[in-house]
C-alpha positions, -999 to +999 in steps of 0.1 A: +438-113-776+462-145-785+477-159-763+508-183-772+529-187-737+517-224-732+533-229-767+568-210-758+569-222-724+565-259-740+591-251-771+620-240-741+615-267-714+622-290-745+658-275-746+662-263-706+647-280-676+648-245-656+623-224-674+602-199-659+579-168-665+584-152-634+623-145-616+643-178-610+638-190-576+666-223-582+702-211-588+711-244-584+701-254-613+719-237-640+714-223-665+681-204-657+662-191-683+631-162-677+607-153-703+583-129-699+558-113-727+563-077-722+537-070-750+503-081-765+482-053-780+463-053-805+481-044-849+447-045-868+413-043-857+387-045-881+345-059-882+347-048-845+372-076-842+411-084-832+431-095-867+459-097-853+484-090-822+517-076-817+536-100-794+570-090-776+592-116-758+622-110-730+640-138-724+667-134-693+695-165-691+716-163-662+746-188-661+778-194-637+802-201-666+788-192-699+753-180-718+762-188-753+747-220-761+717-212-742+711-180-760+717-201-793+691-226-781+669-200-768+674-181-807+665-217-825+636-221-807+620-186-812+629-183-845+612-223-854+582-206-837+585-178-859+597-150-840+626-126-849+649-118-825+650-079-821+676-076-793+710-096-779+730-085-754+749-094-721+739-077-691+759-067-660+749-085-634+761-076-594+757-115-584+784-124-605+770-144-630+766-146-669+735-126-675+725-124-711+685-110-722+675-115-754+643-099-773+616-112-797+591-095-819+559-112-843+531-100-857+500-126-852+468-135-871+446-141-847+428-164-871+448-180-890+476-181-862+500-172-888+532-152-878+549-123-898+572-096-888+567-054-896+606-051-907 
């Protein structure tokens, strides 16, 4: 299994200071931004051995006035580390705030730690 949520945590701290993997706990601080890997199995196995790993991302942005440039933020970032955004879309949310989730899908050598997509 690969595991690369050190790496994305890293890559979106760089571009918002309230980054999480688990349900924001500081609305103070907008905007918040969630990500959570809602998938790591296993694409090819072969010599008894993990090639490589499917890897899904779900990234949740909340904001008080707008989720735009955070989602375009969030997008530059994923797709530098070689993801490809799957799913965009705002969500209603009863608190009153911007709530956008966004999705990400790569395929991952386990080896060679290289990234490409099924589609």
């Amino acid at each position: 299994m690969i595991n690369v949520k050190d790496i994305v945590y890293k890559e979106l701290s760089q571009k918002n200071k309230n980054v999480s993997d688990a349900y924001p706990q500081n609305w103070a601080d907008l905007p918040a931004v969630q990500y959570v890997e809602e998938e790591n199995k296993v694409a090819d196995f072969t010599d008894d051995k993990e090639q490589s790993s499917f890897i899904r991302y779900r990234i949740d942005i909340w904001d008080n006035k707008s989720t735009s440039q955070t989602a375009c933020d969030v997008d530059e970032v994923m797709a530098g580390l070689g993801f490809l955004r799957t799913s965009c879309s705002d969500v209603p949310d009863p608190s009153g705030l911007k709530h956008k989730q966004m999705r990400y899908e790569a395929i991952i050598d386990c080896d060679k730690q290289f990234i490409y997509h099924t589609s």
